[in-house]
N, C-alpha and C positions, 0 to 999 in steps of 0.2 A: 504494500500500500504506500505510495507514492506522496508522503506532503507539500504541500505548495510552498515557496520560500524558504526552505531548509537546502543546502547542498544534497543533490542525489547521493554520490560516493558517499558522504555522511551516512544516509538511508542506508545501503548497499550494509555498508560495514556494521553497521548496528544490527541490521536483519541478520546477519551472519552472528553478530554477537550472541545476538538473542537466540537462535536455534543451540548455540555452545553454553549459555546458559541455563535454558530450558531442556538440556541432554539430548537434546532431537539429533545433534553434532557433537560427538564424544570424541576426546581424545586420539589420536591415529586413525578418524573416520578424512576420509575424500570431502574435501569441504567443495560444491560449488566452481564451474569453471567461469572465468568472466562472462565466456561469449554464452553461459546457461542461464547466468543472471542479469547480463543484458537483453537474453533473449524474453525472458519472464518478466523483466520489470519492463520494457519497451526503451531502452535507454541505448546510448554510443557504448558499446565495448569497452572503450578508451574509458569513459566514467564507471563503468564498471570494474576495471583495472585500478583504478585510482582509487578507490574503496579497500578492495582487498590488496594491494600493495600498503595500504595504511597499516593494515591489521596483520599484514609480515613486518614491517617495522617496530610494530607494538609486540612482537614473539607472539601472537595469540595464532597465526600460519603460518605455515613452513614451505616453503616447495620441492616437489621431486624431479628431477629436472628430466623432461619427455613425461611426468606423468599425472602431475598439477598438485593442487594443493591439498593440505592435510591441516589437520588441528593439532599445534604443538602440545606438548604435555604438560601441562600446569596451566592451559590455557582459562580453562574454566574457575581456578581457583582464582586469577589474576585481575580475569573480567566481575569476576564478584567482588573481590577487593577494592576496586575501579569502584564497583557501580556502589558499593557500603560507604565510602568516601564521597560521593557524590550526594548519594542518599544524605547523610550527617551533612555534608554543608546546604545542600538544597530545600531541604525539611527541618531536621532538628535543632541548627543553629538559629533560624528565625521564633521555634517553636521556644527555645530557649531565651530568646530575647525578650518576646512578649510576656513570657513567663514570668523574669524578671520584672519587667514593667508592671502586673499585675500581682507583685510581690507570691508570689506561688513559690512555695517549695521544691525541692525533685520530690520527695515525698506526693505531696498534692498531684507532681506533673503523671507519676506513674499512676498512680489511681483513675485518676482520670482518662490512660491510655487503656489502664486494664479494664475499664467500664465500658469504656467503647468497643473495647477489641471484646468483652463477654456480647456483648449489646448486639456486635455485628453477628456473632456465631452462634447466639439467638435468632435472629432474623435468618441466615441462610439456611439453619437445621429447618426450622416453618419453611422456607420456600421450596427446600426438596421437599419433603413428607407433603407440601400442598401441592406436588405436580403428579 
């Protein structure tokens, strides 16, 4: 799925991340050739190229030369490390901020997390058993 205003290659390589995070793309699996995911996304080869060349630079792919790309080994722990750093400064450091600002505790802030998180898994147990 294609965003508007975002760099393609950007897209390209997160979609690949995402399959290596989600285990869909394990470790020494055949990741995707350019010309498969230019062919799939509708895009230039060339920008498909430029995605996964990112994510050999980043060690998360490897190449075998004549036989294409692979998922290096540690790739998945790397890209979740990435994505828990990104998580913490995108979400929890603001959550943190207000926090302060609204004199809250961590005490107050977990309880509050743990209500919601019961709250939600209340709600989704009802919405299977109601299908």
């Amino acid at each position: 799925m294609i965003e508007e205003g975002r760099p393609l290659f950007l897209q390209i390589a997160e979609s690949v991340e995402d399959a290596i995070v989600d285990g869909s793309l394990r470790e020494e699996d055949q990741a995707p050739s350019t010309n498969e995911l230019a062919a799939f996304h509708r895009i230039n080869p060339a920008t498909a190229a430029k995605g996964v060349n990112m994510l050999v630079d980043k060690g998360v792919l490897y190449k075998r030369r004549g036989v294409g790309m692979f998922v290096a080994p540690g790739a998945r722990e790397v890209l979740l490390s990435e994505r828990r750093t990104a998580f913490a400064d995108r979400f929890v450091e603001p959550l943190l901020a207000e926090a302060r600002r609204l004199g809250l505790a961590p005490e107050d802030i977990t309880h509050l997390i743990e209500d919601r998180a019961a709250a939600d898994t209340d709600t989704n147990t009802n919405e299977g058993a109601n299908k």
